[in-house]
N, C-alpha and C positions, 0 to 999 in steps of 0.2 A: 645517655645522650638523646634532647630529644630532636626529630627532624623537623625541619622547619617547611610551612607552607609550600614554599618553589620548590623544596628537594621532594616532597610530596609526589607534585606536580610531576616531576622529570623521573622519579621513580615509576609510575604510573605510564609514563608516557614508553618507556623504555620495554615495560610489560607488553604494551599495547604491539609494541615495533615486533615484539618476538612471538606475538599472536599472531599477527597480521604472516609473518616468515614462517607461522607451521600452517597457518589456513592455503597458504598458497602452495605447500605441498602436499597440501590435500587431508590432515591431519587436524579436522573440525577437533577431533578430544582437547588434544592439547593446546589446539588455538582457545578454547571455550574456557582453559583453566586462567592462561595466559591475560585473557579479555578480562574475566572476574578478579583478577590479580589489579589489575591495571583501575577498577574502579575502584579496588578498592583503597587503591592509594592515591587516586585523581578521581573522587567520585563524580564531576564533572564531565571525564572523558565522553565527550559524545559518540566519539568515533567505536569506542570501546563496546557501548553501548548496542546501536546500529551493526556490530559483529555477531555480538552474543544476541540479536534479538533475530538476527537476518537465522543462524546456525538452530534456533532453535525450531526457527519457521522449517528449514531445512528438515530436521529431525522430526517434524510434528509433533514438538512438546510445546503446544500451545499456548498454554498458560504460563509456561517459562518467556515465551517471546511478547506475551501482554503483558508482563514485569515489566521487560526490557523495553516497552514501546512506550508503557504508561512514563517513565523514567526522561523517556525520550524527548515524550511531549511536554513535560513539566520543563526539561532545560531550553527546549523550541519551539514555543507552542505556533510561533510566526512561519515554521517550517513545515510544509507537507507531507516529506519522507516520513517522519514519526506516523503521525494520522495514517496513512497508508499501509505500515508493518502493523500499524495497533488494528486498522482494519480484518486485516489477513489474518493474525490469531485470533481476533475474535468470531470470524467466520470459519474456521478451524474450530473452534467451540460451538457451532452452531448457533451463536447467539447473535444472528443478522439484523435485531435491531438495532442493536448497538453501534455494529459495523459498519449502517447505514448513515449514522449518525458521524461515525469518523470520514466517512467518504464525503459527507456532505458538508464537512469540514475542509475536505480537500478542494472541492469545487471553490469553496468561500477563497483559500489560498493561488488556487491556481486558474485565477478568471480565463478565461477565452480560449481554453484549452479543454479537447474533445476526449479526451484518455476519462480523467477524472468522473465525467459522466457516464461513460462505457463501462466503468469500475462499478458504478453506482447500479450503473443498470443490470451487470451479472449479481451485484447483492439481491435487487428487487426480484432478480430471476428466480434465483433460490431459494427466498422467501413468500415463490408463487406469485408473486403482485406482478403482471404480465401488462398489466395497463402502464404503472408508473414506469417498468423498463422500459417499455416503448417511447414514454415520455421522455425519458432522457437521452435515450439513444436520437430520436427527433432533434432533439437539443443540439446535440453533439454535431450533427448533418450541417447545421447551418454555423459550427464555429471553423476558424481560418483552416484549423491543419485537419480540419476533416475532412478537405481537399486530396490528400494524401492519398494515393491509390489504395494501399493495404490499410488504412483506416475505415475509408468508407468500404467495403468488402467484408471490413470485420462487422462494421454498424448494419448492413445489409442482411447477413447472413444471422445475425442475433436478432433481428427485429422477424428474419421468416422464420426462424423455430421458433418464438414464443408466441408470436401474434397469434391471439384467439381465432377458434372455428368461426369461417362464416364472415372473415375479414378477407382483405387484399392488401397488395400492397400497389401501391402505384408511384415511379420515377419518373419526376419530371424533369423539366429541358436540363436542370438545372442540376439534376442526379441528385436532387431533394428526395426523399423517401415520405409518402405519405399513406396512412393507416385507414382507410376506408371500411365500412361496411357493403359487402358485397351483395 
């Protein structure tokens, strides 16, 4: 007998429900088998997906969670969440230009919002590039929710550990952060 597309689908989906029911007691194994189960009879499942990519970030099998994020981005490429798991394994492999490349993907999705450039700027940290952090952390000071008390504190505090010898930083009226030579 064979199944047809929707029974697929609802097979998959049912998998997905009884991963999601061992994740939440705490039982990543069997959620992980449940999630794979589930794609693999709803290979659409995005949700599916975004479990088994998030669990493996979890587990620091990183290239397990670049599967799951490259997978991610092919079915949403209009979505951010993918770009940003595919970011985080790939900086888990060390391989931070690529990761820069998906953060700068996120920027492109998530206009006017200061997180995504703070993302960007702990990559550039990583990858030593102490100029282009600050640049974007700069960025980030002047979009709406960098208003945000623990926002700016976070932007604050990452622009004085990396800022170069022989810099300053100067706040103005405006609690703008600006990178001068001292």
């Amino acid at each position: 007998m064979q199944v047809n597309e929707s029974d697929q689908a609802a097979i998959g989906k049912s998998f997905f429900l009884e991963g999601c029911a061992a994740e939440e007691h705490g039982n990543d194994a069997v959620a992980l088998k449940k999630f794979d189960q589930a794609v693999f009879h709803f290979p659409n499942c995005s949700e599916a997906w975004t479990k088994m990519g998030t669990i493996f970030l979890r587990w620091e099998r990183y290239e397990s969670a670049e599967s799951c994020f490259r997978k991610l981005v092919e079915l949403a490429p209009q979505h951010f969440f993918p770009h940003v798991g595919l970011a985080e394994a790939l900086e888990g492999q060390k391989r931070f230009g690529e990761a820069a490349a998906e953060r700068v993907a996120v920027i492109g999705l998530r206009r006017g919002y200061a997180g995504p450039h703070v993302m960007l700027a702990q990559t550039y940290r990583a990858m030593g590039e102490a100029a282009k952090a600050i640049q974007q952390l700069q960025i980030a000071l002047h979009l709406p929710d960098a208003d945000n008390e623990n926002v700016r504190e976070t932007i604050h505090t990452m622009i004085e550990e990396i800022k170069p010898q022989g810099f300053a930083l100067i706040v103005n009226a405006k609690k703008r952060v600006l990178v001068t030579q001292s």
